[in-house]
N, C-alpha and C positions, 0 to 999 in steps of 0.2 A: 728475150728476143723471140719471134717467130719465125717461122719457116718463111722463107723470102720467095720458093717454089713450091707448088702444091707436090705432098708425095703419088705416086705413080700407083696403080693397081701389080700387086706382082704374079708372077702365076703360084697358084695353089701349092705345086710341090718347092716351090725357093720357099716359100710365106712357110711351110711346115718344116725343112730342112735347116733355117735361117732360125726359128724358133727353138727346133728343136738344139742345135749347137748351143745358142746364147741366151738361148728364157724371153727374147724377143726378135723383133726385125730391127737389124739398124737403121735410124734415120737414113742415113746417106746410103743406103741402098733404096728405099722406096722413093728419094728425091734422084736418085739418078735412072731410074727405073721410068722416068719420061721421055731416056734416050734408051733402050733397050740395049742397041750396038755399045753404046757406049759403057753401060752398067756393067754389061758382057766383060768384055773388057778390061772394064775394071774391075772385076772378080776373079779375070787370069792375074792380069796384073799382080794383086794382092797376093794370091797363091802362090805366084812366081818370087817372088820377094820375102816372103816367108817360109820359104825352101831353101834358099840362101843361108850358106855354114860355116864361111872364113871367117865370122865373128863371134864372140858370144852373148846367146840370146839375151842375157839380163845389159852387155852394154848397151845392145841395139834396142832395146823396152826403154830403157833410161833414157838413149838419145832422143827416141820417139816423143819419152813424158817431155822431155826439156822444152824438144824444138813445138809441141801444144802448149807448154806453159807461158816460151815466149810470144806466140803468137797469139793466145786465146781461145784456142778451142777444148772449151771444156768438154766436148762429145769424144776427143781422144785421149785427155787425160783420163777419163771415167770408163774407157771401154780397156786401156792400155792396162792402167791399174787393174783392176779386174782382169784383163788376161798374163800381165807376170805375176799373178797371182796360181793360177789354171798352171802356167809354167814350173811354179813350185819355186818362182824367185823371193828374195827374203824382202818378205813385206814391209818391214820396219824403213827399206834402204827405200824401194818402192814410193812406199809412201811421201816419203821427204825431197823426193827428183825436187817438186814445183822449187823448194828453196833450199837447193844444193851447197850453195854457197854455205849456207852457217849452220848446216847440220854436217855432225863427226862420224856420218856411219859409211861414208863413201872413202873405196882406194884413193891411191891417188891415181891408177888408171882410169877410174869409172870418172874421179875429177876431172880430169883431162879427154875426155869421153862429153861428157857432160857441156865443157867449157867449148869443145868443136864442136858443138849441133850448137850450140848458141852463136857460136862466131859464121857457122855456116849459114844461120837462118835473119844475122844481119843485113841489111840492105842499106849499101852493100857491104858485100860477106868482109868480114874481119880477122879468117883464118891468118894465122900469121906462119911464118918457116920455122919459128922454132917449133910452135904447137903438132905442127904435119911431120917436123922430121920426127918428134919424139914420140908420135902414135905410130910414123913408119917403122921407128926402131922397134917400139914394143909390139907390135901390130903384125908386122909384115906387108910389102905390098899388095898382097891378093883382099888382105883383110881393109886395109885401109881404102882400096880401091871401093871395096862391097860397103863400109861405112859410109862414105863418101855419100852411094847411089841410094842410101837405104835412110841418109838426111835428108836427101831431096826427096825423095821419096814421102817421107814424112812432112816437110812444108810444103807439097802437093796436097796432100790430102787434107789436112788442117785448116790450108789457107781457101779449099774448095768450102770444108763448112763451115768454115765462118763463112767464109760471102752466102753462102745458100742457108743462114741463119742457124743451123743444126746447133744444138745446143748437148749437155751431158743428158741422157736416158736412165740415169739411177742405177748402172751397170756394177760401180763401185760400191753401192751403199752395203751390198752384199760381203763386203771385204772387213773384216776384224779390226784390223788399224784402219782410222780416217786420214784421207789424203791433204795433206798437205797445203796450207794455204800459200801463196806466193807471196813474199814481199815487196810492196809495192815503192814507187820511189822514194817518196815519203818516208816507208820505213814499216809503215801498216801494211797487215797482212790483208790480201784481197782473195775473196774465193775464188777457187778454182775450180770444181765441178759441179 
C-alpha cells in the first residue's frame, strides 16, 4: 500500500525530537503535519492518553495490538510491539496479541481484555453485559471507564492509517521475538507488520 496523502514538511526541532525518541519520524505525524492545528492536537491528544493510570500499561498495549490487528494497521502493530517492549512488557505475551486466541501465555484478565477491544472495534460493537460486568468487577469503574476511552482511542488512530495508507515502518524488526501473524478466516496465518 502507499501513502494515499503526501507527508507534510515538519519543523527541524519535531523532525530531531520525533528521531531522536523513536530512531525515526512517524508516518502518521508527517501525513498529519498537512494540518498543522490538527497534528498539534493530535500530539496532546496522544500525551494525554498516555498519561492515563486507572489501568495497566501491558492491558492497554494489548488492547491497543488487538484493536490494529482487527482492523489492519500494521503501522500500530509494529510501533505498539516495539513500545511494550521500551515498557519492559513480556515480549513473548506481546508478541502473540495478533492471535490471542490459541496462544497459552495470556491471563484470563488480559483474555477478557483482549476479547473487549475486539467486541469494541466491531461494527457494530459487540460488548456484551457479562464481558463489561466482569472487567467492572475485576477492573473497577474508573479503570473500565479509561479502557473504554483508550479502545476508542485506538480505533481512531488505526482506522485514520489505514485510510491514509500508513503502513508498518520496521519499528518492530528491532524486537528479539517476531510478531505474531494473525489467523486468517481460513485458518492461515496472514502477516501483520
Amino acid at each position: 500500500m502507499t501513502l494515499r496523502v503526501p507527508k507534510a514538511e515538519l519543523p527541524a526541532e519535531l523532525r530531531t525530537a520525533l528521531t531522536e525518541q523513536l530512531g525515526a519520524v512517524p508516518e502518521p505525524v508527517e501525513v498529519l503535519w498537512n494540518n498543522p492545528k490538527l497534528a498539534e492536537a493530535s500530539q496532546y491528544h496522544s500525551a494525554q492518553v498516555a498519561g492515563w493510570d486507572a489501568v495497566d500499561a501491558s492491558l492497554k498495549s494489548f488492547a491497543h495490538m488487538a484493536v490494529a490487528a482487527q482492523v489492519g494497521c500494521s503501522w500500530c502493530l509494529d510501533i505498539n510491539y516495539f513500545l511494550a517492549l521500551d515498557q519492559r512488557l513480556d515480549p513473548a505475551k506481546a508478541s502473540q496479541v495478533p492471535r490471542w486466541r490459541d496462544a497459552d501465555v495470556f491471563t484470563p484478565l488480559e483474555r477478557e481484555v483482549l476479547e473487549y477491544a475486539e467486541a469494541m472495534t466491531n461494527t457494530p460493537t459487540t460488548v456484551t453485559d457479562e464481558l463489561a460486568a466482569s472487567l467492572l468487577e475485576q477492573l473497577g469503574a474508573p479503570a473500565l471507564v479509561e479502557l473504554n476511552a483508550y479502545i476508542g482511542y485506538a480505533n481512531m488512530a488505526a482506522r485514520c492509517n489505514t485510510a491514509h495508507g500508513i503502513t508498518s515502518q520496521g519499528y518492530s524488526d528491532a524486537c528479539e521475538i517476531p510478531l505474531a501473524a494473525r489467523p486468517s478466516a481460513s485458518g492461515s496465518t496472514a502477516p501483520t507488520a
